[in-house]
C-alpha beads as a LAMMPS data file, in Angstrom:
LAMMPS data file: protein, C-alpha beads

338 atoms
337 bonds

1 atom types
1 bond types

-500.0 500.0 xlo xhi
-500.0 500.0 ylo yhi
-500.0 500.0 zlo zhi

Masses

1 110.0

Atoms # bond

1 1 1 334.089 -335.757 -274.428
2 1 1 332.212 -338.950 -273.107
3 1 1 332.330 -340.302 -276.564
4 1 1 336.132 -339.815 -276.692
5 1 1 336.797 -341.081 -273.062
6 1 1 334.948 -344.265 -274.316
7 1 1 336.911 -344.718 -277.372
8 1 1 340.542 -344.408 -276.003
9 1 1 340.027 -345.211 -271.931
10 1 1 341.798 -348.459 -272.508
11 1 1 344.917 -347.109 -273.795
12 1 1 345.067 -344.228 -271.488
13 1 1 344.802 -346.969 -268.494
14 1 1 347.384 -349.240 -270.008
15 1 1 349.797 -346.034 -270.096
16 1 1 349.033 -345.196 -266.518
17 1 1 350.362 -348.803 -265.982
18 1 1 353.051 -348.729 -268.267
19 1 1 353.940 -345.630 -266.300
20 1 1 353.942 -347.341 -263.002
21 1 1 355.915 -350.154 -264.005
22 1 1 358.961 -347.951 -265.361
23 1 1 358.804 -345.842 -262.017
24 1 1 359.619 -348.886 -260.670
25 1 1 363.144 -348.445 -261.552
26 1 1 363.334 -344.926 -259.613
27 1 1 364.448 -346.191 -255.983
28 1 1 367.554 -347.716 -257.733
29 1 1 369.082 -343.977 -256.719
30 1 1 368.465 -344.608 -253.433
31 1 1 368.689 -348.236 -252.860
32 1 1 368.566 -351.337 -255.407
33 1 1 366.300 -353.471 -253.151
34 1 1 363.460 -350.808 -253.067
35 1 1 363.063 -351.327 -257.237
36 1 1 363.075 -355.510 -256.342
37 1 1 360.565 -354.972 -253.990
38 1 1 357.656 -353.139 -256.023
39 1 1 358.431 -354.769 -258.797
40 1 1 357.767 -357.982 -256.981
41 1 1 354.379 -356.750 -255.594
42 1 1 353.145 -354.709 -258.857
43 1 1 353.456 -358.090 -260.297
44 1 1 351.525 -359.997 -257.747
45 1 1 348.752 -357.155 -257.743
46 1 1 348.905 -357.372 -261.881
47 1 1 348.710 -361.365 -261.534
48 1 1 345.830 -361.154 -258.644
49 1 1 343.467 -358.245 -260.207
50 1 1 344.425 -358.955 -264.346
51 1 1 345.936 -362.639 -264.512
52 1 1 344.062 -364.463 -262.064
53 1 1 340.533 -362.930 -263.005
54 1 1 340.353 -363.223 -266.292
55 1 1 341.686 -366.850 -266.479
56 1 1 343.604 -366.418 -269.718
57 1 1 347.315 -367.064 -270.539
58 1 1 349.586 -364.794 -271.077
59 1 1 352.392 -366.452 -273.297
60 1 1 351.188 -366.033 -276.336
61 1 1 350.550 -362.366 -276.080
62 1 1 353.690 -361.245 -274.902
63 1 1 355.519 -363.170 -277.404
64 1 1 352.969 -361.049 -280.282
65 1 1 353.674 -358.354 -278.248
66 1 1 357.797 -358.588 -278.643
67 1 1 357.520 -359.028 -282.365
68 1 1 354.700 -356.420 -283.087
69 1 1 351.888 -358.432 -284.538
70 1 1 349.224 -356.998 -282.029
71 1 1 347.655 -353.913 -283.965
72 1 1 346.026 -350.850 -282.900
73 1 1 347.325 -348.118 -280.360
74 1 1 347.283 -350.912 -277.637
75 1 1 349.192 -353.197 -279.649
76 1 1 351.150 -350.511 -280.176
77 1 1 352.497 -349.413 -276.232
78 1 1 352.578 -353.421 -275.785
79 1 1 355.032 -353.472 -278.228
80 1 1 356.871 -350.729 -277.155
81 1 1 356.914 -351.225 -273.712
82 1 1 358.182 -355.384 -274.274
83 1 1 360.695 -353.773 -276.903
84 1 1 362.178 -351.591 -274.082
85 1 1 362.191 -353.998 -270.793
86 1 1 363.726 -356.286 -273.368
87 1 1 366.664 -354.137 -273.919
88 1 1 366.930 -353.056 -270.809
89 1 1 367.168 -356.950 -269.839
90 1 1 369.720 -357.684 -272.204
91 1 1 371.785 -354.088 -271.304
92 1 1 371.629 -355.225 -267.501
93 1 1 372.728 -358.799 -268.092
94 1 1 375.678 -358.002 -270.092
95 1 1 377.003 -355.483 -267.719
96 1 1 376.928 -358.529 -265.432
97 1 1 378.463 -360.870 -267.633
98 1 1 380.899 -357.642 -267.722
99 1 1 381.189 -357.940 -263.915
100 1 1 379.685 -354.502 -263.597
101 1 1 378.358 -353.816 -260.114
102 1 1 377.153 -357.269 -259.773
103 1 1 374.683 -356.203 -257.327
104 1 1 373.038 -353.577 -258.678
105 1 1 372.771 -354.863 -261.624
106 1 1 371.520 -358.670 -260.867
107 1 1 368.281 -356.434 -259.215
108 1 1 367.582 -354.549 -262.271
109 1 1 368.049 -357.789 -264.244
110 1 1 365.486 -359.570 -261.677
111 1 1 363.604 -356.271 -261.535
112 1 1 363.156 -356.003 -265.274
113 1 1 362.130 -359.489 -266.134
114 1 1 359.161 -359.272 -263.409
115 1 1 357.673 -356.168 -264.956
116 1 1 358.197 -358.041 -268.174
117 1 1 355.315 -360.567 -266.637
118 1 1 353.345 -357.453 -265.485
119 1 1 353.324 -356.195 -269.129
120 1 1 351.882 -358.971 -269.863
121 1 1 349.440 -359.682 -267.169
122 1 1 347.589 -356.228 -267.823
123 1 1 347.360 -356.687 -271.353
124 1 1 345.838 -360.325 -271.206
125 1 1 343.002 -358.367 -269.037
126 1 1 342.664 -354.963 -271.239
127 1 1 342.949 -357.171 -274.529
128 1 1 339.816 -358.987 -273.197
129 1 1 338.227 -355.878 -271.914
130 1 1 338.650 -354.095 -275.661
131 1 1 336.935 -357.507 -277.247
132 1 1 334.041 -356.953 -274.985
133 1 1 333.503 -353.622 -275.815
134 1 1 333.998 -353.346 -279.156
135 1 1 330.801 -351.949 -280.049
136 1 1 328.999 -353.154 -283.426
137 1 1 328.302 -351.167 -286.214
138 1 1 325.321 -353.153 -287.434
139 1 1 324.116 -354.728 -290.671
140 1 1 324.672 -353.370 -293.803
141 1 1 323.485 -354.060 -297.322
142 1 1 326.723 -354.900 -299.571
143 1 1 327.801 -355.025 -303.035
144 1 1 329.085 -358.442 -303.082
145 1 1 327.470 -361.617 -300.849
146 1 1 329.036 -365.128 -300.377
147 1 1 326.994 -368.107 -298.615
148 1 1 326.266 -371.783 -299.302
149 1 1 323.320 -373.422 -300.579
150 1 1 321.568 -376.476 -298.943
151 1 1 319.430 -378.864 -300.197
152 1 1 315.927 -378.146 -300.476
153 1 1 313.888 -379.083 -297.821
154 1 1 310.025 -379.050 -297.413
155 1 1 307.752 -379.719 -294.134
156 1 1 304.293 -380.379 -295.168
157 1 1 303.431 -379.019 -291.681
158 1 1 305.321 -375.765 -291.642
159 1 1 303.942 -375.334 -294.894
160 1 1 300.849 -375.189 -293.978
161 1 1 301.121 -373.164 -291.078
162 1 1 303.447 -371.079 -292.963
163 1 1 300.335 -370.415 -295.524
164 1 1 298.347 -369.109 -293.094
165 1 1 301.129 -366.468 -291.922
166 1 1 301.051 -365.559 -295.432
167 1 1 301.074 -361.573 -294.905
168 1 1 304.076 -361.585 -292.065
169 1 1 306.337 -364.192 -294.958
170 1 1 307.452 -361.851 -297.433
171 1 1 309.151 -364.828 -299.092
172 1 1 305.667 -366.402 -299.915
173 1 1 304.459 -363.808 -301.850
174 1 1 307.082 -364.858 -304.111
175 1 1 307.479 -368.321 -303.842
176 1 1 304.205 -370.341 -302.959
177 1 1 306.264 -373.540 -302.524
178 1 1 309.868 -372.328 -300.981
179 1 1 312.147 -374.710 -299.204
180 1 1 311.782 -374.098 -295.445
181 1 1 315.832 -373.232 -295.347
182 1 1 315.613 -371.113 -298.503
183 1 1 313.637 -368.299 -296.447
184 1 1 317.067 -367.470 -295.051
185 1 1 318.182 -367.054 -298.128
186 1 1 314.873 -364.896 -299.246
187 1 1 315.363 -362.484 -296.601
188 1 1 319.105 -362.324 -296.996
189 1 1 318.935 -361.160 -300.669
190 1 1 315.984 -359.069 -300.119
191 1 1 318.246 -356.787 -297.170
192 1 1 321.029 -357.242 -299.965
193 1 1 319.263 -356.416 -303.558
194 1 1 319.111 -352.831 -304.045
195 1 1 323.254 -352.221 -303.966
196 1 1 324.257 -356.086 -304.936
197 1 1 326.471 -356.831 -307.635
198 1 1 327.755 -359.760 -307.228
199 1 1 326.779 -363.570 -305.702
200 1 1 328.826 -365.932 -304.774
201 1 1 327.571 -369.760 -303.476
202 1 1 329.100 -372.997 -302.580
203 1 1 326.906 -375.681 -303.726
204 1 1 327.126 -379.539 -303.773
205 1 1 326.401 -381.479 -306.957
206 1 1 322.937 -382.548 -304.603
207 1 1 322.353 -379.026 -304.499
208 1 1 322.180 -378.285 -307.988
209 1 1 321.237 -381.481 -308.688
210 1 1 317.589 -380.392 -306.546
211 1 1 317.000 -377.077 -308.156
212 1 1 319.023 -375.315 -305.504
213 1 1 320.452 -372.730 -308.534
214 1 1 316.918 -372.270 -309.447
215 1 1 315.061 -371.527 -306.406
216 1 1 317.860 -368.473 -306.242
217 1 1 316.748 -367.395 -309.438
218 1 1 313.045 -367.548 -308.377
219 1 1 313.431 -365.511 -305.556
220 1 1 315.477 -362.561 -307.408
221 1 1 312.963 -362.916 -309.898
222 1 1 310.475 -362.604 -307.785
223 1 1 312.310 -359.316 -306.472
224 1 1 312.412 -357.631 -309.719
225 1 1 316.278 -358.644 -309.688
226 1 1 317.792 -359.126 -312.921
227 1 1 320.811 -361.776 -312.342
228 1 1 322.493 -364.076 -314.654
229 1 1 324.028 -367.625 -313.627
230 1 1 327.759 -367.786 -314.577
231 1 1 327.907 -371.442 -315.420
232 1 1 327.539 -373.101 -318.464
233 1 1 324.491 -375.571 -317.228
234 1 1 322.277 -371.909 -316.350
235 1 1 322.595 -370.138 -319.489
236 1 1 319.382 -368.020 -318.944
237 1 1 319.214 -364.935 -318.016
238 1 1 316.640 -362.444 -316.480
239 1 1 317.259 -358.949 -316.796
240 1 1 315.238 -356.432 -314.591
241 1 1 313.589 -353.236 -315.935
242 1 1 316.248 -350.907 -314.972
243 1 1 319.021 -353.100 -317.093
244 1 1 321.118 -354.332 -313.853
245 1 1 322.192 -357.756 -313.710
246 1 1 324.016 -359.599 -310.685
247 1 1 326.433 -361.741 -311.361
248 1 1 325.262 -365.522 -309.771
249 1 1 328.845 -367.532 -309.201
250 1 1 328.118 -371.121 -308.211
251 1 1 331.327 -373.126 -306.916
252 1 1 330.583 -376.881 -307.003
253 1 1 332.110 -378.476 -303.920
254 1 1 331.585 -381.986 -301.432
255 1 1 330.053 -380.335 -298.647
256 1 1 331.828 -382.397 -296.167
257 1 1 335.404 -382.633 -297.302
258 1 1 337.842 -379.796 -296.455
259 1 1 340.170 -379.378 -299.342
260 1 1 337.140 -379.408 -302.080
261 1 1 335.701 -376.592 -299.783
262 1 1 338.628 -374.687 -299.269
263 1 1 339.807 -375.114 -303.340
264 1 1 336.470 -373.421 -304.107
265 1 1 337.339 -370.848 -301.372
266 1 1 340.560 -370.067 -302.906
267 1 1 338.134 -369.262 -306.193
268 1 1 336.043 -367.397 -304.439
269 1 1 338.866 -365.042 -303.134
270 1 1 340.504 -364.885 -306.503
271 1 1 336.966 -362.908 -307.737
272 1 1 336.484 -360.783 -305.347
273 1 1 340.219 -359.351 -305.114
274 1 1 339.087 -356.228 -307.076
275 1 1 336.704 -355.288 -304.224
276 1 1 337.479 -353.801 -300.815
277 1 1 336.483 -355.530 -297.570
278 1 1 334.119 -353.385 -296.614
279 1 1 331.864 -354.685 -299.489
280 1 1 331.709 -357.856 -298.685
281 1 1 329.264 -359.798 -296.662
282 1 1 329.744 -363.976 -295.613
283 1 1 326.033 -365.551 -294.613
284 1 1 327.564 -368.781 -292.709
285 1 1 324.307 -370.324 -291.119
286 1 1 323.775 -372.860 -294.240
287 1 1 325.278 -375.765 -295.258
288 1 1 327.743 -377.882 -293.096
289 1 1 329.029 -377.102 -290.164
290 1 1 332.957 -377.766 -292.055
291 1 1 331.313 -375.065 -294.256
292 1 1 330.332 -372.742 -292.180
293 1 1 333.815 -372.861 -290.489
294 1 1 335.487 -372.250 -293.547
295 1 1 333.375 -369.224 -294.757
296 1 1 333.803 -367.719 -290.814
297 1 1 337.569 -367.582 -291.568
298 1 1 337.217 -365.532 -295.607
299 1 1 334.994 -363.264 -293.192
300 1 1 337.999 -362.677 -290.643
301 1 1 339.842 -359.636 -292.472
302 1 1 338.653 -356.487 -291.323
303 1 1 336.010 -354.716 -292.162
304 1 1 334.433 -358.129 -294.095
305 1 1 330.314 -358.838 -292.835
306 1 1 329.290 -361.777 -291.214
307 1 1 325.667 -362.647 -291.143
308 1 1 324.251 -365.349 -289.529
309 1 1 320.706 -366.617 -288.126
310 1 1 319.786 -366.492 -284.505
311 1 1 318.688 -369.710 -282.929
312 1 1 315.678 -370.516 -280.354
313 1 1 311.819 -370.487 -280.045
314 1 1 311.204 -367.112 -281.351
315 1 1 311.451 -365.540 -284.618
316 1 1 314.609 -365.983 -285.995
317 1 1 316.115 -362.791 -287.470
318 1 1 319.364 -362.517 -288.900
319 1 1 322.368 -360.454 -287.599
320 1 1 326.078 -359.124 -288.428
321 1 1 328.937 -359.643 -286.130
322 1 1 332.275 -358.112 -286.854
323 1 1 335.588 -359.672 -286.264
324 1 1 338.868 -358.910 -288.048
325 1 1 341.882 -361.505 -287.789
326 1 1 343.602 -359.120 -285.066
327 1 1 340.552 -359.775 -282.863
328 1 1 340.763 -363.252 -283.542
329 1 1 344.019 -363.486 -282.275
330 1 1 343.857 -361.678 -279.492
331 1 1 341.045 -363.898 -278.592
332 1 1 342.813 -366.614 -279.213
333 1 1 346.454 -366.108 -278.120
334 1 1 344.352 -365.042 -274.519
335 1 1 342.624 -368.359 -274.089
336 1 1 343.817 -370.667 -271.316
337 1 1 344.715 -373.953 -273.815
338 1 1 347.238 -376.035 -272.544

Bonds

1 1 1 2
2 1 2 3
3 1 3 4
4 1 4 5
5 1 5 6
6 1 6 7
7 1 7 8
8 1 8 9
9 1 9 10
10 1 10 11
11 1 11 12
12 1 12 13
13 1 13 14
14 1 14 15
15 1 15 16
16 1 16 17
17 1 17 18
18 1 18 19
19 1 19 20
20 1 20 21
21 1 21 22
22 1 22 23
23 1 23 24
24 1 24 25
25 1 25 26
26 1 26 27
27 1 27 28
28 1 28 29
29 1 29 30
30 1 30 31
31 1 31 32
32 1 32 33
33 1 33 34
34 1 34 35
35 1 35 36
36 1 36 37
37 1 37 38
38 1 38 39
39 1 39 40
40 1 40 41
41 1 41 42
42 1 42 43
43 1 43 44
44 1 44 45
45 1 45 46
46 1 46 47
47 1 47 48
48 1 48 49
49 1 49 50
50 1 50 51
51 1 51 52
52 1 52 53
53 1 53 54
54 1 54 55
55 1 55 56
56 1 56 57
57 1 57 58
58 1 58 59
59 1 59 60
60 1 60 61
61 1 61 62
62 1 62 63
63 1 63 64
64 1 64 65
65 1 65 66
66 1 66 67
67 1 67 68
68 1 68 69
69 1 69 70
70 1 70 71
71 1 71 72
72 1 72 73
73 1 73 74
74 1 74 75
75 1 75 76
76 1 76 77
77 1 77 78
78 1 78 79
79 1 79 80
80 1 80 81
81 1 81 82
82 1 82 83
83 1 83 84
84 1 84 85
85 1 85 86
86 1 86 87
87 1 87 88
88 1 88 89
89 1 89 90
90 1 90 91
91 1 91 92
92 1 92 93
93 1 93 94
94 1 94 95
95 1 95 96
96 1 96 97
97 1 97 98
98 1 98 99
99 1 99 100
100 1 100 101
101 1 101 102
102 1 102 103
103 1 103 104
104 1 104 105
105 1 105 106
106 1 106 107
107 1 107 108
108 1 108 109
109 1 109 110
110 1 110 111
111 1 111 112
112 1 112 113
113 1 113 114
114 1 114 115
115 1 115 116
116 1 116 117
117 1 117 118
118 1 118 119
119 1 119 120
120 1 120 121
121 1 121 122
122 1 122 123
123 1 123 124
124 1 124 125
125 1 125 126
126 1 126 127
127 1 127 128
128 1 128 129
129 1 129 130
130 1 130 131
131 1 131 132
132 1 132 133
133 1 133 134
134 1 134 135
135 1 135 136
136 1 136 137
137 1 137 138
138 1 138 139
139 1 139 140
140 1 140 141
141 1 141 142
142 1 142 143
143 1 143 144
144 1 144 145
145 1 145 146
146 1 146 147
147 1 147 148
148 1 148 149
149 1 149 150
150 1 150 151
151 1 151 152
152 1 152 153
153 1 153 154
154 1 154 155
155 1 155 156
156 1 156 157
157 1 157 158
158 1 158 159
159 1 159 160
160 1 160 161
161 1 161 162
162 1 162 163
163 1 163 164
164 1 164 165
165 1 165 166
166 1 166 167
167 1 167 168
168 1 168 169
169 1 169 170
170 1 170 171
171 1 171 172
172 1 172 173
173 1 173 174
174 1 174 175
175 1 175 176
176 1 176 177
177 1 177 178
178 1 178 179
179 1 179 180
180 1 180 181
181 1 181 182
182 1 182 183
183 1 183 184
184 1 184 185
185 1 185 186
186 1 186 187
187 1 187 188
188 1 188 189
189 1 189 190
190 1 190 191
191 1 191 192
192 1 192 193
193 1 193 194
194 1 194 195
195 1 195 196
196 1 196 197
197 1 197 198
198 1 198 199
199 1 199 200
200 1 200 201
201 1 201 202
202 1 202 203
203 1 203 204
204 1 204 205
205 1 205 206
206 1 206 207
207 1 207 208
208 1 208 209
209 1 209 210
210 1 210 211
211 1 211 212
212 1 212 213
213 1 213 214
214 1 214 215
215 1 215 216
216 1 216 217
217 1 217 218
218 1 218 219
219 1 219 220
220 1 220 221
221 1 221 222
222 1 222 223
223 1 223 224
224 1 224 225
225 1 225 226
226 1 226 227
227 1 227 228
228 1 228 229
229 1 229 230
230 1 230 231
231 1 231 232
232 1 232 233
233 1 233 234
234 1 234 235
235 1 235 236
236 1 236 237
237 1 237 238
238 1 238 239
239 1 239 240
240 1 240 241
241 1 241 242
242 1 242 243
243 1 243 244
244 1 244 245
245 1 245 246
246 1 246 247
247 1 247 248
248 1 248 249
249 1 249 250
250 1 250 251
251 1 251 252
252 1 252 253
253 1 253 254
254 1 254 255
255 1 255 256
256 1 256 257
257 1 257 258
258 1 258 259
259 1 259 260
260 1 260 261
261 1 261 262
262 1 262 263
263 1 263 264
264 1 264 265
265 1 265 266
266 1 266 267
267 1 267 268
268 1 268 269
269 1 269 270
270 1 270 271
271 1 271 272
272 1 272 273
273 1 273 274
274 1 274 275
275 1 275 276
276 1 276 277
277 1 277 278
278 1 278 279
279 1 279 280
280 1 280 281
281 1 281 282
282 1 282 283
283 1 283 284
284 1 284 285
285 1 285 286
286 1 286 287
287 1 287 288
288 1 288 289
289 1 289 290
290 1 290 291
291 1 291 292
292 1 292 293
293 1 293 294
294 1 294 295
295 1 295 296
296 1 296 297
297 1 297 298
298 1 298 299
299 1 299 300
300 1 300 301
301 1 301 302
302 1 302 303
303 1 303 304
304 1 304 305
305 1 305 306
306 1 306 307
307 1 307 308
308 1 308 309
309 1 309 310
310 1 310 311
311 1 311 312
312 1 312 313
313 1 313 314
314 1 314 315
315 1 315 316
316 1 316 317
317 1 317 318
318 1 318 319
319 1 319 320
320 1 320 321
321 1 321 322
322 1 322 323
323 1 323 324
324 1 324 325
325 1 325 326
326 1 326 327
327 1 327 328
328 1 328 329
329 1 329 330
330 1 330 331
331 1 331 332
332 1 332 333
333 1 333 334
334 1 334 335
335 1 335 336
336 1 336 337
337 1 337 338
């Protein structure tokens, strides 16, 4: 029960609101200014307690809120609720235009375009709210990995130090001499290896140009991983003992120019059409930062991995996050830009 009050407690608040905004309209059998009047202070409470403390805007949500791009059940009574108080809107101003109780019906009109705004105050705030507490699933090993390859670099000094932590680097054992950013890399296909199939990396001509291709290779090898290089330059091939091969595809690209980047992107989501999202897993902590931009957004449909490696004086470790394009733009229709 306390599992199920956590999942949908969002929604059932938002229809309590909902709720309270269309009772709004019940004093109009008694007297038109009673409706005017707490519609006028639902949506100062809605603007003080959702609005004002959340510092977001509005706007852009309720227009993706008329037109039903906003998914999920809250998207959902968003939608429906606009997609009502719009018609009523347009019912009540045509019955004016009609000269229809010009009174009554200029109140409703007034009435019905300030819970509009309350709509959409209370869904800036719960919209925010359901980001926050989307709750992760965690990391998980997946069929088919994309990521970017950097040059190769060594540091004398954290080599050595690195030698004498031999027993806590797993990616020694394999590689005496690896690149200080390839040990990303290392413990990203080792979490991976046992249900990959396929591999997918940007690389720069420097890249391959430094053995980048090749320390991959190494470190599968060193795995027990058979793999085989899809381009013409790598025609070698190591098989593993049990016969299973991954498929290495290298997409040559400038590192720092958007449409060679996004060209091999568009390659990139070509192969992996014939796989579902959920088996697919974006490392963006290496190469660029215009790289790692670009790879963020093939991660945003949903249920698509994104991996990336925490920052600071501590071990680094590397983590999923999970973010679909609908919580993307919620976030960012609900950001204050002007």
């Amino acid at each position: 029960m306390d599992k199920w009050f956590k999942k949908y407690k969002y929604s059932a608040s938002l229809i309590g609101f909902i709720i309270i905004v269309f009772l709004s309209y019940v004093p109009f059998s008694l007297l038109a200014v009673s409706s005017l009047a707490i519609s006028s202070i639902l949506l100062l409470l809605y603007y003080h307690y959702f609005y004002k403390r959340t510092a977001k805007e509005f706007s852009g949500v309720l227009r993706y809120l008329l037109i039903g791009e906003v998914g999920g059940l809250i998207g959902l009574i968003g939608f429906l609720s606009e997609f009502v108080l719009s018609s009523l809107l347009a019912e009540y101003i045509k019955n004016m235009i009609a000269g229809q109780d010009l009174i009554k019906n200029a109140g409703l009109t007034i009435t019905t375009f300030f819970n509009m705004f309350s709509v959409g105050f209370v869904f800036v705030y719960f919209f925010d709210k359901q980001l926050q507490a989307k709750p992760s699933k965690g990391r998980e090993p997946r069929p088919v990995l994309i990521f970017a390859l950097s040059v190769p670099i060594f540091n004398k000094d954290k080599d050595k130090k690195d030698k004498d932590d031999k027993d806590k680097d797993k990616c020694k054992e394999i590689i005496s001499e690896l690149p200080n950013n390839y040990k990303p890399i290392c413990e990203l296909l080792d979490f991976h290896k046992d249900v990959l199939k396929e591999v997918h990396v940007l690389c720069s001509p420097q890249v391959k140009k430094d053995g980048g291709l090749d320390y991959l290779g190494r470190i599968l090898e060193g795995f027990g991983v058979g793999y085989e290089i899809k381009d013409n330059a790598y025609p070698y091939i190591y098989s593993s003992n049990d016969g299973k091969n991954i498929n290495i595809y290298p997409y040559e690209c400038d590192f720092n120019d958007e449409e060679s980047i996004k060209a091999q992107i568009n390659k990139i989501n070509v192969e992996i059409k014939k796989y579902e999202d959920k088996d697919i897993s974006i490392y963006i902590s290496s190469g660029t930062s215009l790289v790692t931009a670009i790879l963020t957004l093939l991660g945003l449909e949903r249920d698509r991995q994104i991996e990336y490696i925490t920052q600071g004086k501590s071990q680094t470790e590397i983590k999923a996050i999970e973010i679909s394009k609908d919580d993307a733009l919620l976030f960012l229709k609900t950001l204050a830009l002007k």
